[in-house]
Each structure stands twice: as C-alpha cells, then as structure tokens.
C-alpha positions in Angstrom: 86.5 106.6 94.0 88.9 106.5 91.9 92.7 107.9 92.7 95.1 109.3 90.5 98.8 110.5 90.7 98.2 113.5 87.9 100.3 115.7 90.0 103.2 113.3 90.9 103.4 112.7 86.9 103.1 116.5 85.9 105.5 116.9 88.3 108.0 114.0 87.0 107.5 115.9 83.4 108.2 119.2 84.5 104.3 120.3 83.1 102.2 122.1 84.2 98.0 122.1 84.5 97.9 124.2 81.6 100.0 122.6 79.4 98.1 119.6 80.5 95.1 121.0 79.7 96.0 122.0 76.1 98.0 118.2 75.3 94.6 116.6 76.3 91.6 119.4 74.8 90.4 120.1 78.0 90.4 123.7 80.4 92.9 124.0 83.3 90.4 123.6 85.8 89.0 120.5 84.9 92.9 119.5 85.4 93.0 121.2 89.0 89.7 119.2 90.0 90.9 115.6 89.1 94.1 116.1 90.8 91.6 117.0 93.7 89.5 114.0 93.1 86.6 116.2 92.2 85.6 114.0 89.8 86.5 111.1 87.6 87.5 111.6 84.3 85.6 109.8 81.3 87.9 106.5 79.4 88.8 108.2 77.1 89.9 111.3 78.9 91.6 109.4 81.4 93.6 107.3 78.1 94.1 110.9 76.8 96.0 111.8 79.8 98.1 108.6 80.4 99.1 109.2 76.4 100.5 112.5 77.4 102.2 111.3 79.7 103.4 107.7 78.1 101.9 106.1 80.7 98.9 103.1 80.7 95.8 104.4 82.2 96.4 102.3 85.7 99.6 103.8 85.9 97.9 107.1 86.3 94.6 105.7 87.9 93.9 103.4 90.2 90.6 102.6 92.3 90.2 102.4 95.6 89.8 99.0 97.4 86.2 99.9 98.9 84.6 100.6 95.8 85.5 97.3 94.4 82.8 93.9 94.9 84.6 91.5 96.1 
C-alpha cells in the first residue's frame, strides 16, 4: 500500500481538493480518495501532484514496509 501525506501538504499550501484537482487534470474526488488510500495514483499522476506541490514524488509518497521484498 502505498501512503501519502496529500492532506498534510494541501494543508501546508493553504489548497484545497479542488484546486488540487484542477493543478493536476483530475476531478475532486479522485483527490478525496487518495488522501483516503482508496487507491494509488498512476507515476505520472503521483509526479503531477508532487509538481504542484514542489515536492519529489517520495516526499509525497511513501510505501509501506510490508509490501516491500526484502
């Protein structure tokens, strides 16, 4: 699974879901359910996202210990 800190970021840049949403060509929702964990976005939605936020993509995501072979 992988976790992200969408919200602690949004919230960091005074933005909200929507405005997300729009800065990255995707619908609120799909915003609201990868904060959730939902689902995981696709590379290059995920690079979208740390973009909007200046960020690098494993600032933003990270993946859980479990899920990785050792």
């Amino acid at each position: 699974m992988i976790k992200n800190k969408m919200k602690e970021y949004r919230a960091k840049f005074n933005m909200k879901q929507e405005e997300l949403a729009e800065k990255v060509g995707v619908r609120r929702e799909t915003i609201g359910n990868l904060e959730r964990g939902r689902y995981n976005p696709s590379l290059v939605l995920a690079w979208k996202i740390a973009k909007a936020f200046n960020a690098s993509i494993e600032d933003i995501f990270t993946v859980e210990e479990s899920y990785i072979d050792p």
